[in-house]
DSSP file (Angstrom, degrees, kcal/mol; ACC not computed):
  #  RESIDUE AA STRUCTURE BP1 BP2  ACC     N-H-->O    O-->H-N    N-H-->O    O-->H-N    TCO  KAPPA ALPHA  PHI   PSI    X-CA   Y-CA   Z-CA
    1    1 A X     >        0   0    0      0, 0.0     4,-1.8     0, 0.0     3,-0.1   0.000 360.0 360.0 360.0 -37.6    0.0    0.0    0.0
    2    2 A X  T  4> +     0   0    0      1,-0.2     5,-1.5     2,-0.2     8,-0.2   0.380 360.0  58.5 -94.8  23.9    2.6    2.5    0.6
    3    3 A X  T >45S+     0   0    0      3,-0.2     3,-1.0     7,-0.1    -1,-0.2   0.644 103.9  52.2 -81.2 -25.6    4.1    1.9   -2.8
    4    4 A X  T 345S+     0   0    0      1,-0.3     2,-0.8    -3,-0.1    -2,-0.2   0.994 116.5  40.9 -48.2 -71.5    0.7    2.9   -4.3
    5    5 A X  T 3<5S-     0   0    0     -4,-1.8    -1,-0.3     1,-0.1     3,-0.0  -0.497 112.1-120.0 -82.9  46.4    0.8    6.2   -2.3
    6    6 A X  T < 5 +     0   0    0     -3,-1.0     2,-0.4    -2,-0.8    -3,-0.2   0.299  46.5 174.2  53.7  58.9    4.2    6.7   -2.9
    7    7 A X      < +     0   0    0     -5,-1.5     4,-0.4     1,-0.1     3,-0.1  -0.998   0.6 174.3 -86.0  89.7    5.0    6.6    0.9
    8    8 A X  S >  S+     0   0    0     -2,-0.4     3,-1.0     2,-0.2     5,-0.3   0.922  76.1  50.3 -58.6 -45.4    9.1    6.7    1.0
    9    9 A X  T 3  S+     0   0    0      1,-0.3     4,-0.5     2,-0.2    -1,-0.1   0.535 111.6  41.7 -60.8 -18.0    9.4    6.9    4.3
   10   10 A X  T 3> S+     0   0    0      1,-0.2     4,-0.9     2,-0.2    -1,-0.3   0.568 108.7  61.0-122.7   3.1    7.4    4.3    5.2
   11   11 A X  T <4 S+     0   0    0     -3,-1.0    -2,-0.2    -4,-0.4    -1,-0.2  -0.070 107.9  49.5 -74.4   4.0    8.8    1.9    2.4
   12   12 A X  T >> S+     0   0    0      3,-0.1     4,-2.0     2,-0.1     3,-0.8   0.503 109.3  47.7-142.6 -60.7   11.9    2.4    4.0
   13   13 A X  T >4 S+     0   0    0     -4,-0.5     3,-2.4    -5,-0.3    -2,-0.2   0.891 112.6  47.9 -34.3 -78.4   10.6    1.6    7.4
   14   14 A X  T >X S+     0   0    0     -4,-0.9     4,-2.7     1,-0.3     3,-1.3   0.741 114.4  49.9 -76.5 -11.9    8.7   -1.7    6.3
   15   15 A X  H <> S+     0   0    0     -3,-0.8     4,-2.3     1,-0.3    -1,-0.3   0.836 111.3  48.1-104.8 -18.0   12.2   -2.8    4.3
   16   16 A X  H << S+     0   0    0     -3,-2.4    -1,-0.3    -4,-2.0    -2,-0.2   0.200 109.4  52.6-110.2  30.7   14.4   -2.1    7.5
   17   17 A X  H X> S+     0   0    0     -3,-1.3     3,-2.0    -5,-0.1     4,-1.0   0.530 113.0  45.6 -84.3 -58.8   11.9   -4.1    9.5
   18   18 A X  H >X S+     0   0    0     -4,-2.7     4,-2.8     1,-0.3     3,-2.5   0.958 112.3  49.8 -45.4 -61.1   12.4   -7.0    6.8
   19   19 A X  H 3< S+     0   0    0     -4,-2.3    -1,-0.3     1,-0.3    -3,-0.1   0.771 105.3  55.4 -45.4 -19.6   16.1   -6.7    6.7
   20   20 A X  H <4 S+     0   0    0     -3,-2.0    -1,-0.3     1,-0.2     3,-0.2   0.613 113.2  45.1 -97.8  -8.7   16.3   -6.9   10.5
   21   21 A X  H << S+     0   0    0     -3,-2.5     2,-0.6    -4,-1.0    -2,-0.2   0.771 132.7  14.4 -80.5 -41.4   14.4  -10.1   10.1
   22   22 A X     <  +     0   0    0     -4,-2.8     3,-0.2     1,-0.1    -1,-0.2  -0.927  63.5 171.0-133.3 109.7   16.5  -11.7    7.0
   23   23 A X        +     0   0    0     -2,-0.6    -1,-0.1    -3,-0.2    -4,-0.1   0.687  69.2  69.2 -87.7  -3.1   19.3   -9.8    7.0
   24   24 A X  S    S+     0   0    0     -3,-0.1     2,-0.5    31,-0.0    -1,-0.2   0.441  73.5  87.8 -82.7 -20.4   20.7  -12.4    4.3
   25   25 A X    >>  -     0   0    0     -3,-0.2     4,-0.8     1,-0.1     3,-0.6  -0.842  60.6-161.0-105.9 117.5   18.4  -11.6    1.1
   26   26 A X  H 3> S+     0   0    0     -2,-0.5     4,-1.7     1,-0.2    -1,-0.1   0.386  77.9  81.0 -78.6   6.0   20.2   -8.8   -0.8
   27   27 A X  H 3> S+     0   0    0      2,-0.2     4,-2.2     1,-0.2     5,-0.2   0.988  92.5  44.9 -74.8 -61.5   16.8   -7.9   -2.7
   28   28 A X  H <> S+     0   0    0     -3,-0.6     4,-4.0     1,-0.3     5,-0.5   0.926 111.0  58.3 -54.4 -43.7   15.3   -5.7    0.3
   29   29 A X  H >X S+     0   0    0     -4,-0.8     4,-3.6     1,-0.2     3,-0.5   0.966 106.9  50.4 -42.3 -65.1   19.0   -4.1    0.5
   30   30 A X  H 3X S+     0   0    0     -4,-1.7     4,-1.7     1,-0.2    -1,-0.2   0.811 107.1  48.4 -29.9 -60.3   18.4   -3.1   -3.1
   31   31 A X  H 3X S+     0   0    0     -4,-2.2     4,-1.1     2,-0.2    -1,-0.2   0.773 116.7  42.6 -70.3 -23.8   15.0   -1.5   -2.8
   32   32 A X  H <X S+     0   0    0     -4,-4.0     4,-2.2    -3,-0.5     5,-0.3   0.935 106.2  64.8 -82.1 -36.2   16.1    0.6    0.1
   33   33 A X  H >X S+     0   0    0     -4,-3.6     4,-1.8    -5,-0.5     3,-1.1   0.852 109.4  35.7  -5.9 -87.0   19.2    1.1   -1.8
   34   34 A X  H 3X S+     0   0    0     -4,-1.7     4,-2.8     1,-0.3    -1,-0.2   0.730 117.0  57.1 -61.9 -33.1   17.1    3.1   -4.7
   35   35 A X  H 3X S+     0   0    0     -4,-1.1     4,-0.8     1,-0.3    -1,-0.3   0.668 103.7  46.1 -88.4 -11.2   14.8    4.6   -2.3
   36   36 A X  H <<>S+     0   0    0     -4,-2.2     5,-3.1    -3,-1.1    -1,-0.3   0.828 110.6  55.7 -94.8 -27.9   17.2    6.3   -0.1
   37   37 A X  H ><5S+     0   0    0     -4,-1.8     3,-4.3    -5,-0.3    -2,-0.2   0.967 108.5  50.0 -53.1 -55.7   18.9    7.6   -3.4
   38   38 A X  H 3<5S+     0   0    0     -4,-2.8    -1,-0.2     1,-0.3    -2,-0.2   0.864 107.4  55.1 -61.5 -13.4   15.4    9.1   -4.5
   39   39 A X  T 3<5S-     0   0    0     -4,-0.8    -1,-0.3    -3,-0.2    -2,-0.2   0.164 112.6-124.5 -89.3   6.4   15.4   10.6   -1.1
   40   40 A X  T < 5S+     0   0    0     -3,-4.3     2,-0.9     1,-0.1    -3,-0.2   0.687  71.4 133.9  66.8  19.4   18.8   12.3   -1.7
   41   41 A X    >>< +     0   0    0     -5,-3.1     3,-2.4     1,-0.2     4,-0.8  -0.166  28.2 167.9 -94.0  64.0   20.0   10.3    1.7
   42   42 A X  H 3>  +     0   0    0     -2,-0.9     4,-1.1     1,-0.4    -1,-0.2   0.593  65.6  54.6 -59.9 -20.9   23.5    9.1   -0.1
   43   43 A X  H 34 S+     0   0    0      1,-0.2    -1,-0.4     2,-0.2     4,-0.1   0.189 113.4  46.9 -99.8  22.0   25.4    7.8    2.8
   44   44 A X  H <> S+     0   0    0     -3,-2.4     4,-0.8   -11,-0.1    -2,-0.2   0.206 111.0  46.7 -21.1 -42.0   22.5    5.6    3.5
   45   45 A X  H  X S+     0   0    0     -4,-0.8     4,-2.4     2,-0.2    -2,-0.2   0.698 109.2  55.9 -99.7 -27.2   22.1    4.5    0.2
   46   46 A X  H  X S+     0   0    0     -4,-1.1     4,-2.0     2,-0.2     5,-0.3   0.975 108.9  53.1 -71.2 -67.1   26.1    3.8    0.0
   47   47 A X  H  4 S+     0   0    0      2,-0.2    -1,-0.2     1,-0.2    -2,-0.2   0.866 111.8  39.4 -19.5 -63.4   25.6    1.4    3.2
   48   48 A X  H >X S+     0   0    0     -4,-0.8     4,-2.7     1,-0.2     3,-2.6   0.988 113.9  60.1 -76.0 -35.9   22.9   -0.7    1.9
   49   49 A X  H 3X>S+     0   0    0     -4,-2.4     4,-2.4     1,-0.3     5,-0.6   0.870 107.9  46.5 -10.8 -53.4   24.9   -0.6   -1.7
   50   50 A X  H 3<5S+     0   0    0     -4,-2.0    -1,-0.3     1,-0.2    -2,-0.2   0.627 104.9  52.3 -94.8  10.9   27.7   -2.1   -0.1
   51   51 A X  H <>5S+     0   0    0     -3,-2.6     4,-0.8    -5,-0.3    -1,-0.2   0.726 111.4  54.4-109.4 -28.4   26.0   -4.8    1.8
   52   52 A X  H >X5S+     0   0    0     -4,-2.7     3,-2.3     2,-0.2     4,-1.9   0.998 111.6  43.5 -37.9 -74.1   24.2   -5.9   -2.0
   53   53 A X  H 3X5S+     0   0    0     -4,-2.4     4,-2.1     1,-0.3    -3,-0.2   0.907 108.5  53.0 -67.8 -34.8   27.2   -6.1   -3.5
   54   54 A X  H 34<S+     0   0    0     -5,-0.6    -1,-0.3     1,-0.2    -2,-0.2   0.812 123.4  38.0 -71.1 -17.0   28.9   -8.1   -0.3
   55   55 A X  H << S+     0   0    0     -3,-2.3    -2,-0.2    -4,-0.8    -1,-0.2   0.958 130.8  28.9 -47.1 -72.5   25.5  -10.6   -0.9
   56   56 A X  H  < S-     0   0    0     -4,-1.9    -3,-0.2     2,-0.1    -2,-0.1   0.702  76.1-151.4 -84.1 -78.2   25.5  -10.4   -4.2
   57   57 A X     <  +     0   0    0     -4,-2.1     2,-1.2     1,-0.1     3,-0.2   0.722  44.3 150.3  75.6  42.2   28.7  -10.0   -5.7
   58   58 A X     >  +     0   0    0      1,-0.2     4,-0.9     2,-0.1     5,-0.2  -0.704   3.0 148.7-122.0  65.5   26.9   -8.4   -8.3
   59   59 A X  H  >  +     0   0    0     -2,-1.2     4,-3.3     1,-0.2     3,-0.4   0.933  58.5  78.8 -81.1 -47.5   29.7   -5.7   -9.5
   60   60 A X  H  4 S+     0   0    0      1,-0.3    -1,-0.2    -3,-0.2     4,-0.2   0.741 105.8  20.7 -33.4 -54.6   28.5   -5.7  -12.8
   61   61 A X  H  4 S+     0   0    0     -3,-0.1     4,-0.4     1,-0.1    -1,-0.3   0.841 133.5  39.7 -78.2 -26.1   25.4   -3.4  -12.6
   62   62 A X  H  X S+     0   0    0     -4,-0.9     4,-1.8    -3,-0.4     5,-0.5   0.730  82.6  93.5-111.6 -27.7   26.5   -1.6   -9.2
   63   63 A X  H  X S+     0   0    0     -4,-3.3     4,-1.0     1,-0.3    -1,-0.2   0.708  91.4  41.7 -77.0 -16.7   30.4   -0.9   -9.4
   64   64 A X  H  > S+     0   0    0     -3,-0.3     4,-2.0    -5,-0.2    -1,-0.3   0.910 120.6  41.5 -80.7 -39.3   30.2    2.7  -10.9
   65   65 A X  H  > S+     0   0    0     -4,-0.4     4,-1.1    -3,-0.2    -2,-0.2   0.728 114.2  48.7 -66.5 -10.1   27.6    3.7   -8.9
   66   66 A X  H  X S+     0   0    0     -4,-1.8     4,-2.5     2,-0.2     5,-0.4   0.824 114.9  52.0 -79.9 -47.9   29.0    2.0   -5.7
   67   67 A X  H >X S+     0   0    0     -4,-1.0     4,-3.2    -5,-0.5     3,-1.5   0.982 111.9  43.1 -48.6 -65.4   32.6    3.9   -6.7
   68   68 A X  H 3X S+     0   0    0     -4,-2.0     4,-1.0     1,-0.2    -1,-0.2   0.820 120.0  43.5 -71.8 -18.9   31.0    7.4   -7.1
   69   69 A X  H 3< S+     0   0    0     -4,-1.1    -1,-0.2    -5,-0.2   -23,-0.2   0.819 111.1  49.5 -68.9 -17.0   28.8    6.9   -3.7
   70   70 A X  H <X>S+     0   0    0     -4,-2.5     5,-5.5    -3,-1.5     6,-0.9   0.596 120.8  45.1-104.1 -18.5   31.5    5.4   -1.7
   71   71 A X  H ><5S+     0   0    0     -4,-3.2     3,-3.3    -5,-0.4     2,-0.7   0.945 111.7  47.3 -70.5 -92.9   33.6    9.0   -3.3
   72   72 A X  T 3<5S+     0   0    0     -4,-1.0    -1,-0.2     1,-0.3    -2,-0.2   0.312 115.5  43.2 -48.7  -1.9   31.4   11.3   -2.8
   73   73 A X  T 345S-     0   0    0     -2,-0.7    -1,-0.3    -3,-0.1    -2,-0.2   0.368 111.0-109.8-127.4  -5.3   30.6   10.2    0.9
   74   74 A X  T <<5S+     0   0    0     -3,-3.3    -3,-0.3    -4,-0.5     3,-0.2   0.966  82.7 122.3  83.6  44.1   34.1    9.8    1.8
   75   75 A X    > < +     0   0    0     -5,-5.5     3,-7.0    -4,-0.3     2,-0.9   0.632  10.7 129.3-113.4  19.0   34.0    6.2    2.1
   76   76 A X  T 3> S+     0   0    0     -6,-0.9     4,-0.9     1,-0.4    -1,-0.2   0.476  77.7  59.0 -70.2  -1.4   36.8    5.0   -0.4
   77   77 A X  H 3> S+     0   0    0     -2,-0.9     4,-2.5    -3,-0.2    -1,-0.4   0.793 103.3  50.2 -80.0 -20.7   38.3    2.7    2.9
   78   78 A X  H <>>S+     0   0    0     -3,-7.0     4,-3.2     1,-0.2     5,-0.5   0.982 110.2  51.6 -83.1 -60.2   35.2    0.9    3.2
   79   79 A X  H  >5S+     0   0    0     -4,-0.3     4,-1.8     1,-0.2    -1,-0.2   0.857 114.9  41.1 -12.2 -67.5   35.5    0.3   -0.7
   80   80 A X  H  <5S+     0   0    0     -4,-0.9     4,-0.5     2,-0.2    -1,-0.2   0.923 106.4  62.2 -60.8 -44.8   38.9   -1.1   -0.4
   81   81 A X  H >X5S+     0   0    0     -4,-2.5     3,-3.5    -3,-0.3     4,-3.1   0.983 112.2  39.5 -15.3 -83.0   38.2   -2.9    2.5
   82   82 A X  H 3X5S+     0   0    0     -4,-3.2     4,-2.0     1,-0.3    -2,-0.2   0.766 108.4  55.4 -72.7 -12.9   35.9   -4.7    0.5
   83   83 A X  H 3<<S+     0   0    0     -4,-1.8     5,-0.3    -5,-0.5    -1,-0.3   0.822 109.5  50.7 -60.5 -38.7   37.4   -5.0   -2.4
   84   84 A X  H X> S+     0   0    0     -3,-3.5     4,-1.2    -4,-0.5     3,-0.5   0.893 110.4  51.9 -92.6 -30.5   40.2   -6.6   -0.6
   85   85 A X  H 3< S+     0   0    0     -4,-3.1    -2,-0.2     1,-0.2    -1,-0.2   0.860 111.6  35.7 -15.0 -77.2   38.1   -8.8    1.0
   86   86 A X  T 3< S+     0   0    0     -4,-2.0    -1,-0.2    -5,-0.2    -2,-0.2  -0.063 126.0  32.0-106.2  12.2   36.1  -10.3   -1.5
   87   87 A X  T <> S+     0   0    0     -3,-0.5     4,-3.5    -4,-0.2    -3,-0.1   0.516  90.6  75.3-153.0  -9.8   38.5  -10.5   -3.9
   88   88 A X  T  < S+     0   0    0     -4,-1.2    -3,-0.1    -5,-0.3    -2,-0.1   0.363  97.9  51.2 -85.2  18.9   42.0  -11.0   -3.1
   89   89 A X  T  > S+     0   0    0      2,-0.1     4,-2.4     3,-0.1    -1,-0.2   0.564 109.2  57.6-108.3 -30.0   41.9  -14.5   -2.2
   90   90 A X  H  > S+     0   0    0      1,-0.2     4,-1.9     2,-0.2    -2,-0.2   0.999 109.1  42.6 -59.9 -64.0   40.2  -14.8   -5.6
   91   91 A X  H  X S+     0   0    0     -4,-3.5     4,-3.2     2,-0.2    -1,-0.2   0.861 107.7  58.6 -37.6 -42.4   43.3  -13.1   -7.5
   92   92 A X  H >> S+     0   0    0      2,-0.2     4,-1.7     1,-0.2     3,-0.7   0.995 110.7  52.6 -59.1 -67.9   46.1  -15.3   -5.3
   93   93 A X  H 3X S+     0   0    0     -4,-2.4     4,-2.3     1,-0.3    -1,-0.2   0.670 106.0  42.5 -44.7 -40.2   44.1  -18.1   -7.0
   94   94 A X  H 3X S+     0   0    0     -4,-1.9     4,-1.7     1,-0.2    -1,-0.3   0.843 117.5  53.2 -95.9 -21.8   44.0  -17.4  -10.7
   95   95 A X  H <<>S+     0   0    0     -4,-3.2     5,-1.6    -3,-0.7    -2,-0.2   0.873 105.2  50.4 -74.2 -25.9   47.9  -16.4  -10.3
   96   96 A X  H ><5S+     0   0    0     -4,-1.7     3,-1.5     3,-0.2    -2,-0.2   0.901 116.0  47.6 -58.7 -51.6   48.9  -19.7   -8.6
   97   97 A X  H 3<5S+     0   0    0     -4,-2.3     2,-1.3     1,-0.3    -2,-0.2   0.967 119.6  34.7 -69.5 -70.7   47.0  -21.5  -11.7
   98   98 A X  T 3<5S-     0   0    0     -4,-1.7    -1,-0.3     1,-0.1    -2,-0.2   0.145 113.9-122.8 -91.8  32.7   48.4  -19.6  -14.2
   99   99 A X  T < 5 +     0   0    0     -3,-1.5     2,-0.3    -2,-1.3    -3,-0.2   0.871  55.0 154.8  17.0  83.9   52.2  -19.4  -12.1
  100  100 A X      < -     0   0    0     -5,-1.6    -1,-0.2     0, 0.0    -2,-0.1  -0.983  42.6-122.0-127.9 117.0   52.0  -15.8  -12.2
  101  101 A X              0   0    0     -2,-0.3    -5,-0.0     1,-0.2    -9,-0.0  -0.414 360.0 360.0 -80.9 168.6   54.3  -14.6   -9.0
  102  102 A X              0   0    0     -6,-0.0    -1,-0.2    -3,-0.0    -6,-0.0   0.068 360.0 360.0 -88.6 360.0   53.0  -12.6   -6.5
């Protein structure tokens, strides 16, 4: 009902009730994602953003807009962080197969 009536505020309530019940399904992350963008709340929107992609892994659609939120809010450690995270055990891997040294 409050997507009909074009509620934000209370779409954004109902979706950080859901998440705090399955915080594990990146969907709800998503929607608040967009809705806190239309709501101009950008270090908000950069939070659930990065908690998509750490579900997700979903770089393809998100990774310029994840760059320029994580910029523009000052978060460019949390960015690296997760970057190094989630992807430098991946890298170690494809250089040990293809004996490319470190």
């Amino acid at each position: 009902m409050s997507v009909k009536l074009n509620l934000h505020k209370r779409q954004i309530y109902c979706l950080s009730r859901i998440i705090h019940l399955e915080p594990s399904n990146p969907i709800y992350y998503e929607k608040r994602y967009q809705l806190y963008m239309e709501d101009n709340q950008q270090n908000r929107a950069t939070s659930d953003l990065l908690s998509f992609c750490r579900l997700t892994h979903d770089l393809d659609h998100y990774i310029s807009q994840l760059y320029t939120l994580c910029t523009a809010n000052h978060r460019q450690p949390e960015l690296l962080a997760f970057f190094e995270e989630n992807y430098s055990a991946m890298i170690q891997e494809l250089s040990r197969i293809f004996g490319i040294p470190n």
